[in-house]
PAZAPA-4460 file (N, C-alpha, C; in steps of 0.05 Angstrom, whole numbers, plus 32768, in hexadecimal, padded with zeros to 4 digits):
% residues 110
    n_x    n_y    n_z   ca_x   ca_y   ca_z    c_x    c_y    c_z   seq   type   mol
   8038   7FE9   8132   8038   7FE7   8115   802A   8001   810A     1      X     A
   8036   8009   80F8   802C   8022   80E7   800A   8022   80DF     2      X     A
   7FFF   802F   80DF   7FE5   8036   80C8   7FEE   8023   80AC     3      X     A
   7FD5   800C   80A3   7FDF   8004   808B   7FD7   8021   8074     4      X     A
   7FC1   8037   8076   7FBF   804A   8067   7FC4   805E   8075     5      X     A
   7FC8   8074   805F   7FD5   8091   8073   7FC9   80A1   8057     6      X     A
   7FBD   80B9   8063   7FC0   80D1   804F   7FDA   80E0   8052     7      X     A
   7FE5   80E9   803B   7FFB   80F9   803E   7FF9   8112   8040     8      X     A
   8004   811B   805D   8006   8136   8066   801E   8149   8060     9      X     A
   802F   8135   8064   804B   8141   8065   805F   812C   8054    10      X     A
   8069   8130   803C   806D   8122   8022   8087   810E   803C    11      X     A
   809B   8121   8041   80B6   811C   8044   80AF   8104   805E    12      X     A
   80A5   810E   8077   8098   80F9   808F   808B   80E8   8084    13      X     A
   8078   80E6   8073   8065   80CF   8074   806B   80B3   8060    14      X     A
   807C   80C8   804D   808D   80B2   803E   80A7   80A7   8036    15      X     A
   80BA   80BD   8035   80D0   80C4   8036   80DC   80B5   8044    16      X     A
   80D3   80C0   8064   80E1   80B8   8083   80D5   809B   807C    17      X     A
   80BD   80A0   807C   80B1   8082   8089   80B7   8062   807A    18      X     A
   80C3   8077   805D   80C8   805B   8052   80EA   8051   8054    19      X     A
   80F3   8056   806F   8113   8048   8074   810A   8033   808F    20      X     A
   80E7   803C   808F   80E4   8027   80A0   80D6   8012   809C    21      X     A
   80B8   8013   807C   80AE   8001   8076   80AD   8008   8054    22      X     A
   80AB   7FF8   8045   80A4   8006   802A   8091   801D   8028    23      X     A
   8087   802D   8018   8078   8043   8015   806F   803C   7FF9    24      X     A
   804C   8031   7FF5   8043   8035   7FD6   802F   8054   7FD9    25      X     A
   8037   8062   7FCD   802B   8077   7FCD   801A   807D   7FB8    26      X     A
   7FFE   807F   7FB5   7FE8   807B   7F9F   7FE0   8099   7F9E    27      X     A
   7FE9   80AC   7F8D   7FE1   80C0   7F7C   7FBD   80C0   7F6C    28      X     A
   7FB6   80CF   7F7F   7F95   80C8   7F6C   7F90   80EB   7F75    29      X     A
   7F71   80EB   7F65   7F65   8105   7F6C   7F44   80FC   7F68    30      X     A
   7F33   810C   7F71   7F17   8107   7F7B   7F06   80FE   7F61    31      X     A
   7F1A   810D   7F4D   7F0A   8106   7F2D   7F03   80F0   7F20    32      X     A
   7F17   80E3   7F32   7F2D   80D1   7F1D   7F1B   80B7   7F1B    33      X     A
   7F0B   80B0   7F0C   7EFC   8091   7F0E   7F13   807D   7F1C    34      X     A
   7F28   8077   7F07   7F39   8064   7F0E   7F3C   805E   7F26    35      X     A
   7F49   8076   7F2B   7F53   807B   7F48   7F46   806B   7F64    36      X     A
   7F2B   8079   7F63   7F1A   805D   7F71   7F1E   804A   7F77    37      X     A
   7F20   803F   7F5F   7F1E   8026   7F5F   7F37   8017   7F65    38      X     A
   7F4B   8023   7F64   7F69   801D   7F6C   7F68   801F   7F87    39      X     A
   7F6B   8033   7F8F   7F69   803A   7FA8   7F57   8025   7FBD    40      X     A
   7F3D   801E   7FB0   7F2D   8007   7FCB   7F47   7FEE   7FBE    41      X     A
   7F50   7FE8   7FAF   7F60   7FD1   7FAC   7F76   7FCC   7FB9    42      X     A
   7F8A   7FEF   7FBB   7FA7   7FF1   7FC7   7F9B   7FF3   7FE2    43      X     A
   7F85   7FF9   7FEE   7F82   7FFF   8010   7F7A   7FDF   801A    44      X     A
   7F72   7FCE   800B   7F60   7FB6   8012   7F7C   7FA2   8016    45      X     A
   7F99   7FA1   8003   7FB1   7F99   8000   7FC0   7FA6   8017    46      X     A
   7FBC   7FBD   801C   7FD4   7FC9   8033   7FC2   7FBC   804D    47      X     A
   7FA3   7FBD   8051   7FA2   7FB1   8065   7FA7   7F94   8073    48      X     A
   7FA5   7F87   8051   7FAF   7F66   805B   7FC9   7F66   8056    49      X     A
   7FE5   7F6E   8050   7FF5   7F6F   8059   8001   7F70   8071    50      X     A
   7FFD   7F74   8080   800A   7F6F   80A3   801B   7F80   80A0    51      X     A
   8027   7F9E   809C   803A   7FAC   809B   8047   7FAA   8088    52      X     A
   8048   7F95   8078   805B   7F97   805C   8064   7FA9   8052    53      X     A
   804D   7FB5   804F   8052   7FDD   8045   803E   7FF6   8053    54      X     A
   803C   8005   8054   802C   8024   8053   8025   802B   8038    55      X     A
   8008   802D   8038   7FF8   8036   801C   7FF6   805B   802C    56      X     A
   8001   8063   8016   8003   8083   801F   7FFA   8095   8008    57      X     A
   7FDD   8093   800F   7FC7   80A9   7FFD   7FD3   80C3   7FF8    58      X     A
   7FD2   80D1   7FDE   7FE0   80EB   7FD7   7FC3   80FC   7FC3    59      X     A
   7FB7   8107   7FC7   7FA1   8116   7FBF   7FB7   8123   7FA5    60      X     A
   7FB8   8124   7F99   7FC8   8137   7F81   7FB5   814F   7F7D    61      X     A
   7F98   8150   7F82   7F88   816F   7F85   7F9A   817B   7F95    62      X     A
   7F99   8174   7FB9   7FA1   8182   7FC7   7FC0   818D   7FC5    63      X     A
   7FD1   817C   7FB8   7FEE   8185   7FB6   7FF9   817F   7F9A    64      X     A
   7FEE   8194   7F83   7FFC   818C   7F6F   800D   8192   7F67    65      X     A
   801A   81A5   7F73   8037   81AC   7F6F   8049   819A   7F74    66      X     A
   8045   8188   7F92   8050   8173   7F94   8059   8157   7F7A    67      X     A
   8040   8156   7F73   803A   8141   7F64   8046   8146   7F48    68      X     A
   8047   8160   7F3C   805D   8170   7F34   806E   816C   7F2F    69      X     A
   8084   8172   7F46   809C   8167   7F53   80A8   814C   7F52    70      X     A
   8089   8132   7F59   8095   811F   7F5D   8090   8110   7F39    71      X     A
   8084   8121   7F26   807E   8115   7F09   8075   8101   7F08    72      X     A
   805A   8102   7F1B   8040   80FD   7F10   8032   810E   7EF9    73      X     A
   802A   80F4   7EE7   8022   8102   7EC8   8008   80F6   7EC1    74      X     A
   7FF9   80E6   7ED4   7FEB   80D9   7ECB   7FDB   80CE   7EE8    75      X     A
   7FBE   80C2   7EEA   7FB4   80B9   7F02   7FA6   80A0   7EF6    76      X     A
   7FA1   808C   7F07   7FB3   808D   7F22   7FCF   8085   7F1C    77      X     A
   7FE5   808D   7F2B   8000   8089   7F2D   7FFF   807F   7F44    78      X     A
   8015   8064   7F41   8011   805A   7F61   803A   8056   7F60    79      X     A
   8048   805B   7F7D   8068   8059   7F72   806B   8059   7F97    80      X     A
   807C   8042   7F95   8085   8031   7FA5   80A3   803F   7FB0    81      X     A
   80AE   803F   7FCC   80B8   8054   7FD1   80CC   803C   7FF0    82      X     A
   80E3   8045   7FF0   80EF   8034   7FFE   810B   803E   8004    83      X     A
   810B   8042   801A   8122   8059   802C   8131   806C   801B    84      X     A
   8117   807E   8014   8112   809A   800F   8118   8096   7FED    85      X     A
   8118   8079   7FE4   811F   8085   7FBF   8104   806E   7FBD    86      X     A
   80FA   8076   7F9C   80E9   806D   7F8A   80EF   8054   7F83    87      X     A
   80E0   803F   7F91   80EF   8023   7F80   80E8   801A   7F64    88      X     A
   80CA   8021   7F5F   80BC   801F   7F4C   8097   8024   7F46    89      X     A
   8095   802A   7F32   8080   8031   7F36   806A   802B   7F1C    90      X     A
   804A   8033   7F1C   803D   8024   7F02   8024   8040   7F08    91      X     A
   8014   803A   7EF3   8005   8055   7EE7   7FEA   8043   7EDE    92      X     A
   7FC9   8049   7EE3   7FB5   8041   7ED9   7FB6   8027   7EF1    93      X     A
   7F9A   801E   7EEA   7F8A   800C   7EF5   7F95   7FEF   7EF8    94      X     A
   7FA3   7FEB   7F04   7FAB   7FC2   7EFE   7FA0   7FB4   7F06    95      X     A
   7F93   7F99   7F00   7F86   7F88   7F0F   7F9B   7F7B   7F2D    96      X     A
   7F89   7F7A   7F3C   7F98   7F70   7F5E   7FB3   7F5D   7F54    97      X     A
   7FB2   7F46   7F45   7FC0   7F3C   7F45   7FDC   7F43   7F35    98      X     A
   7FDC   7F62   7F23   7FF3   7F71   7F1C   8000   7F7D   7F31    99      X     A
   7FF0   7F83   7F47   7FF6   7F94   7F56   8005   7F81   7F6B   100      X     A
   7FFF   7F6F   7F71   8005   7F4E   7F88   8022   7F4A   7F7A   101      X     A
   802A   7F44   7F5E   8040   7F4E   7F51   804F   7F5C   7F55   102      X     A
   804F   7F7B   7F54   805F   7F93   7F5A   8063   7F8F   7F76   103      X     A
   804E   7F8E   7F89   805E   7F8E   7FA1   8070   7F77   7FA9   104      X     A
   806B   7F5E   7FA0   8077   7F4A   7F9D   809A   7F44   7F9C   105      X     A
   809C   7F58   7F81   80B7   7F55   7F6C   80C2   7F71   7F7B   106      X     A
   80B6   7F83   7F88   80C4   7F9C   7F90   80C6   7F97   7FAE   107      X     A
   80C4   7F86   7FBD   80C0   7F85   7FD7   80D1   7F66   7FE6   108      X     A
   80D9   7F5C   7FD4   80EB   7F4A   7FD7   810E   7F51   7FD4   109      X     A
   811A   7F52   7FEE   8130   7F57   7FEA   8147   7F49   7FE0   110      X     A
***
């Protein structure tokens, strides 16, 4: 079974590829970011009690913002859900756990 968290090294492998094999929520934060925090201990504490459901795939937007750029991120935290290599959906700012228990919910049911 995969890492339930991953930093992203390599955009195309770690999420791209990886998500034709498990979903990919990929959480957009930077070191500044209050929110972000606090999202982040929430999305890593959910990918770990998940059992593989998905890969939580950390994206520093300091370290690669050209990327983030690219993928139009406008705003932190951005969190966007990713599933054999296209965007299924995605949400912006702080949600309480049980918004988030939702989204993966309604996006993860085939």
């Amino acid at each position: 079974m995969p890492p339930a968290v991953i930093e992203v090294t390599d955009f195309e492998r770690d999420v791209l590829e990886a998500s034709s094999r498990v979903p990919v929520l990929v959480d957009f934060w930077a070191e500044w970011c209050t929110m972000c925090k606090g999202l982040s201990r929430t999305l890593e504490d959910m990918a770990e009690d998940s059992e593989g459901a998905f890969v939580l795939a950390k994206l520093n937007v300091e370290t690669d913002p050209e990327l983030a750029k690219q993928l139009g991120v406008q705003s932190l935290p951005t969190v966007t859900l990713y599933r054999d290599g296209e965007v299924i959906d995605s949400f912006t700012g702080q949600l309480p756990k049980m918004h988030i228990r939702s989204f993966l919910k309604r996006n993860m049911t085939d």
